[in-house]
Legacy VTK file of the C-alpha trace (Angstrom):
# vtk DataFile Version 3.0
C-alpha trace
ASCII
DATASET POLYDATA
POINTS 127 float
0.000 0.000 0.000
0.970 3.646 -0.655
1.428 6.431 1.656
0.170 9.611 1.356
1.683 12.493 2.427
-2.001 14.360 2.082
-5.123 13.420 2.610
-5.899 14.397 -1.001
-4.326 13.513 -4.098
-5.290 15.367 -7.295
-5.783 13.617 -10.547
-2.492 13.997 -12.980
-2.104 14.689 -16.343
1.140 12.430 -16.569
0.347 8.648 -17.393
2.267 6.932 -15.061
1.240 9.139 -11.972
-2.581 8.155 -13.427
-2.236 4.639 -13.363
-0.527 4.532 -10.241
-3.665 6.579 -8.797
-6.055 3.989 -11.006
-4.233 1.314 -9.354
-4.628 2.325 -5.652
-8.378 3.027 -6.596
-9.161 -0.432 -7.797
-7.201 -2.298 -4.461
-9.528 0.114 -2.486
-6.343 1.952 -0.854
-8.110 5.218 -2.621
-11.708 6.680 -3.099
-12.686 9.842 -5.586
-14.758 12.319 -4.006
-15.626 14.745 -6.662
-13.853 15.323 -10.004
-9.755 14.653 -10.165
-9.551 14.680 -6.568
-9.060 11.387 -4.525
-8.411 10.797 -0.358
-6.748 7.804 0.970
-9.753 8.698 4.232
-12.328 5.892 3.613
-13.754 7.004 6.519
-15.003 10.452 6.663
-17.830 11.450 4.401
-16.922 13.510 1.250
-18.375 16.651 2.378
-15.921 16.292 5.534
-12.367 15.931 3.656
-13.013 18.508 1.344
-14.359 21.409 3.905
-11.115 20.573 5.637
-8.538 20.965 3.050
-10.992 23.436 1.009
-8.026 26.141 0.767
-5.598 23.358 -0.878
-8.239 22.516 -3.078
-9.075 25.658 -4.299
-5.254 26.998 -4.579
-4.818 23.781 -6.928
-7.933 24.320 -9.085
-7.351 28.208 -9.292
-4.464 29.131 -8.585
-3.267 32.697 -7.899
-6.777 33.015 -6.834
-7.830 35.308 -3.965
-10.234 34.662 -1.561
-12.610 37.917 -1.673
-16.230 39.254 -1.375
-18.126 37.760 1.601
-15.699 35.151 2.167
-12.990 37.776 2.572
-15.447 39.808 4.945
-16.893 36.965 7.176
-12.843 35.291 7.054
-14.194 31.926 6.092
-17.017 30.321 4.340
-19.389 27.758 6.665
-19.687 23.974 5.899
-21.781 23.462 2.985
-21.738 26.917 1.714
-20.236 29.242 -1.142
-16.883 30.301 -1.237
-15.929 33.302 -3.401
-12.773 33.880 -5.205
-11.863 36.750 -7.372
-9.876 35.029 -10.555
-9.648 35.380 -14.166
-12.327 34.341 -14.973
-16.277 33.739 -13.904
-17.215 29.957 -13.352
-19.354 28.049 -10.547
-17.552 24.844 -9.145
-19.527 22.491 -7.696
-18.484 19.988 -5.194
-19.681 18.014 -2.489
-20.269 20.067 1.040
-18.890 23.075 -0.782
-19.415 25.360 -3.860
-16.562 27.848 -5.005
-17.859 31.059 -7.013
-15.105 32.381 -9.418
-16.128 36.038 -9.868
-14.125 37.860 -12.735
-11.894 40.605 -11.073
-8.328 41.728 -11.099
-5.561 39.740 -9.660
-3.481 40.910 -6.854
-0.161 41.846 -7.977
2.286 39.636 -5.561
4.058 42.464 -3.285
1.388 45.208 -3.435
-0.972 46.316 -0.342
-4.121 44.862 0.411
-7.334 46.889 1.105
-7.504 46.666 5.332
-6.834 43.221 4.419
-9.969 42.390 2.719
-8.810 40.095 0.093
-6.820 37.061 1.030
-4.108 35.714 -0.893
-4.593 31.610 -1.867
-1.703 30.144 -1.123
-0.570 26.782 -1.470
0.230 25.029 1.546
2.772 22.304 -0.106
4.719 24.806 -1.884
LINES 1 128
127 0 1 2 3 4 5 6 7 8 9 10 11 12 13 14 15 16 17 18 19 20 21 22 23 24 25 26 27 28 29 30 31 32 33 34 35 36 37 38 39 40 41 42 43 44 45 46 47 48 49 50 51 52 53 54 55 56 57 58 59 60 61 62 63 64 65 66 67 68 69 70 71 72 73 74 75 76 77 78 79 80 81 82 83 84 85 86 87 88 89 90 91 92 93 94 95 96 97 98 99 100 101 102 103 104 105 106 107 108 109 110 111 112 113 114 115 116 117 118 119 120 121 122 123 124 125 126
């Protein structure tokens, strides 16, 4: 059996990294939760693993996003709700516990000041 240094494990473009993931999916050692994203967790529910690591989730889907609007004003977005994102482009994401509203808005220029810190920069947390 694999470890996993995550509890999620995105869906690759390269073909070996794919069968590898296809491979720990059919011996049961992995489970897809919503599109391209997998959890080694057989445990907790769907909704569960991806409220917890929504932030990694939505840093790999969108990347350079920024968390903004009423998510940036209330700090967080509750379980099951929406979670807004100023990016490139506009685009509803749909997944299970959680929905992530891309609103079309200009990116944050890495280095510049943030308004009384109402937008919050996505970030990563593996990089």
């Amino acid at each position: 059996m694999t470890q996993f240094s995550s509890e999620i494990l995105f869906g690759s473009r390269d073909n070996q990294e794919s069968k590898k993931i296809y491979k720990q999916l059919q011996g049961g050692y992995l489970r897809k939760i919503a599109p391209k994203i997998y959890t080694a967790n057989l445990t907790d529910s769907a909704e569960e693993i991806i409220y917890r690591n929504r932030y990694l989730i939505t840093s790999h889907l969108f990347p350079g996003a920024i968390v903004s609007h009423r998510s940036a004003f209330e700090g967080d977005v509750k379980r099951g709700g929406t979670l807004f994102i100023t990016y490139s482009h506009r685009r509803q994401v749909s997944l299970p516990g959680l929905t992530i509203q891309l609103v079309l808005g200009a990116m944050v220029i890495e280095g510049t000041n943030h308004d009384e810190g109402v937008y919050l920069k996505i970030k990563n947390p593996l990089l």
